[in-house]
C-alpha positions as CSV (number, residue, x, y, z in Angstrom):
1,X,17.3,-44.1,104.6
2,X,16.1,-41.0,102.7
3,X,12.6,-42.6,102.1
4,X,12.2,-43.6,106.1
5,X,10.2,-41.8,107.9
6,X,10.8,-41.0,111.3
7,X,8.2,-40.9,113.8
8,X,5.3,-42.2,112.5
9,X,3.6,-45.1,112.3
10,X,1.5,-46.6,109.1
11,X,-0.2,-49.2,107.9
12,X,0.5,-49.5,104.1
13,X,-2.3,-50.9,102.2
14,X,-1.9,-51.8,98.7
15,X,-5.0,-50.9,95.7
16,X,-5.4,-54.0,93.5
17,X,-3.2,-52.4,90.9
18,X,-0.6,-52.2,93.2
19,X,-0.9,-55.6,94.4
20,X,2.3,-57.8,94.5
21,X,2.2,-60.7,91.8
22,X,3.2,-63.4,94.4
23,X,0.4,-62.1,96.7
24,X,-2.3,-65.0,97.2
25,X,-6.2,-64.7,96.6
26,X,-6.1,-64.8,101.0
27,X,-4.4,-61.5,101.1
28,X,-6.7,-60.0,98.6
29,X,-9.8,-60.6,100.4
30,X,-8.1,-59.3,103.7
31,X,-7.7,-56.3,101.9
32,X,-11.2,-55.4,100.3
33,X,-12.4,-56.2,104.2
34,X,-9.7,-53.2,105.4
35,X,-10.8,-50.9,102.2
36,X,-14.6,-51.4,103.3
37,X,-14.0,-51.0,107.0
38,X,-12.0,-48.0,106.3
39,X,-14.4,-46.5,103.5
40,X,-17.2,-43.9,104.6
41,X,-20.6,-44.9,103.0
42,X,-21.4,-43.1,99.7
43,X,-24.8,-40.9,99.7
44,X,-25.4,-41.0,103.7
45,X,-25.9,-38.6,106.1
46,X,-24.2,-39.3,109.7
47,X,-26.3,-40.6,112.0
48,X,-28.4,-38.3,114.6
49,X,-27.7,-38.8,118.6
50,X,-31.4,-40.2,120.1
51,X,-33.3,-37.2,121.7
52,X,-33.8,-37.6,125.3
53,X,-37.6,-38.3,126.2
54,X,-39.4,-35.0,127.6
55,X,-40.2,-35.0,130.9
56,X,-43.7,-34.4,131.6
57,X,-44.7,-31.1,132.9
58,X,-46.5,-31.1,136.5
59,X,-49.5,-28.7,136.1
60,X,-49.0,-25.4,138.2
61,X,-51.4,-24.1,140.2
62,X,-51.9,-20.5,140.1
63,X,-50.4,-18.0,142.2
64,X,-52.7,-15.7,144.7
65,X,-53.0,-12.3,143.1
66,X,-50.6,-9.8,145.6
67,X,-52.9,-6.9,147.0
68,X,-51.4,-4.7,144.5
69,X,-52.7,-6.7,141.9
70,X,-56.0,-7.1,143.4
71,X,-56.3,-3.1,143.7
72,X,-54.5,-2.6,139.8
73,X,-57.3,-4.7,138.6
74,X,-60.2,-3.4,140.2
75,X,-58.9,0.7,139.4
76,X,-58.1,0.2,136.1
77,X,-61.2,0.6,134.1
78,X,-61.7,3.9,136.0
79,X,-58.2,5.4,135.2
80,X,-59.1,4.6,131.8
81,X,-61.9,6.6,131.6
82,X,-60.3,9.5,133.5
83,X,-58.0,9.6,130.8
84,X,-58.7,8.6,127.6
85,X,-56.0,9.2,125.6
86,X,-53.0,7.9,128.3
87,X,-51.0,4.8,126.7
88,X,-50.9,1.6,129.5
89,X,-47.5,2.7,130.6
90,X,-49.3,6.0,131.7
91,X,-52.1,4.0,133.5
92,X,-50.2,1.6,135.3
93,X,-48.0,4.6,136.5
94,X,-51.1,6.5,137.5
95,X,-52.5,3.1,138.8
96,X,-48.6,2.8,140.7
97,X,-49.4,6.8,142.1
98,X,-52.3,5.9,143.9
99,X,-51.4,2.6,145.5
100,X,-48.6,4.6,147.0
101,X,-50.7,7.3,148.2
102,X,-52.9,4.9,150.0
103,X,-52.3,4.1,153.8
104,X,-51.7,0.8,155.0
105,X,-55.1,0.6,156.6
106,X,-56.3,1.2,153.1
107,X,-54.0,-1.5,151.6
108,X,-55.5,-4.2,154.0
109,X,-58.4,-4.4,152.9
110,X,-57.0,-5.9,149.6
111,X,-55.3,-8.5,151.5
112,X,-57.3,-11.4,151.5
């Protein structure tokens, strides 16, 4: 009883050295077809899961420029040369300034 153990379940294979002597040529076989079943290949890498295909993309049309957009593009080059030196975060600010000081009749005529 002290070599039982309790619980758990096994399945006791035996090496060719520790083969029984009475144990036919049969049994031997079955057991080099368990050692290879249960033996991981030597020198392989596991193999990779199959990649989905890619869907192919539907072409996008573009997007109407906004009026804001219309007015940003046609200022721009003339807030540049007002001010030479301003970074494009200062322009587009500036540009931002006078497309809120403009009224809404003003603004319509960008909306095409």
């Amino acid at each position: 009883m002290a070599n039982e153990k309790k619980g758990k379940v096994g399945l006791n294979i035996r090496s060719r050295r520790n083969k029984p002597k009475n144990a036919s040529s049969n049994d031997a076989s079955k057991l080099k077809e368990l050692n290879k079943a249960f033996e991981a290949p030597k020198n392989s890498k596991p193999a990779k899961k199959a990649k989905p295909a890619k869907k192919e993309k539907k072409e996008k049309k573009p997007r109407k420029l906004n009026a804001y957009m219309v007015f940003a593009i046609e200022v721009r080059e003339s807030v540049k040369k007002n001010n030479p030196t301003a970074s494009i975060i200062e322009i587009a600010k500036k540009i931002g300034e006078k497309w809120r000081a403009m009224s809404d009749s003003e603004k319509a005529k960008y909306k095409k």
